[in-house]
N, C-alpha and C positions, 0 to 999 in steps of 0.2 A: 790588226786583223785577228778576229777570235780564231780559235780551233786548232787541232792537234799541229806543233810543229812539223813530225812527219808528213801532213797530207802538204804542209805549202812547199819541201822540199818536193814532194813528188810534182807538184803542180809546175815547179820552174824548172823540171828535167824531160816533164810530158811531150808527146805532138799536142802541134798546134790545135788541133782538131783528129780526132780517131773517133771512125767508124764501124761496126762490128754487125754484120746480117742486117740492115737499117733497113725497115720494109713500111709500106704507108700504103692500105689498102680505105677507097670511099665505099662501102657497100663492095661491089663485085670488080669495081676499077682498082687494077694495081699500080699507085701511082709513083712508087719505088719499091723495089724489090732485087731487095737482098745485097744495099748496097753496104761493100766494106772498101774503106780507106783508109790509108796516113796523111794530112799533110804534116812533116817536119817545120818546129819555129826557123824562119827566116825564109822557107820557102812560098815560093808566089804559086797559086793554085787558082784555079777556074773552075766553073761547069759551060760546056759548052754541048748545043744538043736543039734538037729541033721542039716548037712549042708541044707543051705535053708529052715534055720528057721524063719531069721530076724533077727538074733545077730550083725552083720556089717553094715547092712542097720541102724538098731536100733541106733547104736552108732556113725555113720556116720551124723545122721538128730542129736544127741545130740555134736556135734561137728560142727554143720553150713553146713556141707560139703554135706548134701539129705538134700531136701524140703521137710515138710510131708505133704503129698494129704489132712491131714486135721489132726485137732488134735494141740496139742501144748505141748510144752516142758520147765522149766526154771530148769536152773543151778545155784543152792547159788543164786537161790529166781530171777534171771533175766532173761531173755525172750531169747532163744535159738536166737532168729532171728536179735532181736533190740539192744543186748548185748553183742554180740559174742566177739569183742577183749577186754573187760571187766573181762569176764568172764575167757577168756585164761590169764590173766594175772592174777587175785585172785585164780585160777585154780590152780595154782604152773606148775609143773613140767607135761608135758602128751607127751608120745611118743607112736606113737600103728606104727604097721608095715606100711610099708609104702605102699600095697597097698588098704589099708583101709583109711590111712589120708592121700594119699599122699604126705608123710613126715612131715605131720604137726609138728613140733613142739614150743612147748611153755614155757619158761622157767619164774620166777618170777623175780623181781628185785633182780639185786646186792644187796647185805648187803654194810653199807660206808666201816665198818670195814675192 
């Protein structure tokens, strides 16, 4: 993996996911707003919430795929924006339906074995 040793120790001490003011407005619809979170590695996290809450939007801007109106996001401690095919690759494994990622998927390196 290229790039400064210090950012991959930060990366493997980071949350899983950190959120900071994360806001996602469509024209005058505020489709998130003002969302900030931790989830800690190893913990199990959800969104749970009625439709047109912001759950897909939400995960949509943590996935690269929505810009957020403002606000910021890193994944295993790197910048949603400046990191993204970094982060799908330390990421492991992520499939969500496909018209949420459209089809994204990401899988880790082969093992040699």
């Amino acid at each position: 993996m290229r790039g400064n040793p210090k950012d991959l120790r930060l990366a493997d001490t980071a949350p899983a996911i950190e959120t900071v003011d994360l806001t996602k407005h469509f024209g005058p619809i505020v489709a998130v707003d003002h969302l900030t979170f931790t989830v800690n590695r190893g913990e199990i996290f959800g969104f749970l919430g009625p439709n047109g809450s912001g759950k897909s939007t939400t995960m949509r801007m943590l996935l690269g795929l929505a810009r957020p109106t403002r606000g910021s996001a890193r994944v295993l401690g790197m910048d949603i924006h400046t990191r993204l095919p970094e982060i799908l690759r330390r990421a492991g494994s992520w499939y969500l339906w496909p018209v949420l990622s459209r089809g994204l998927l990401a899988l880790p390196p082969r093992s040699s074995d």
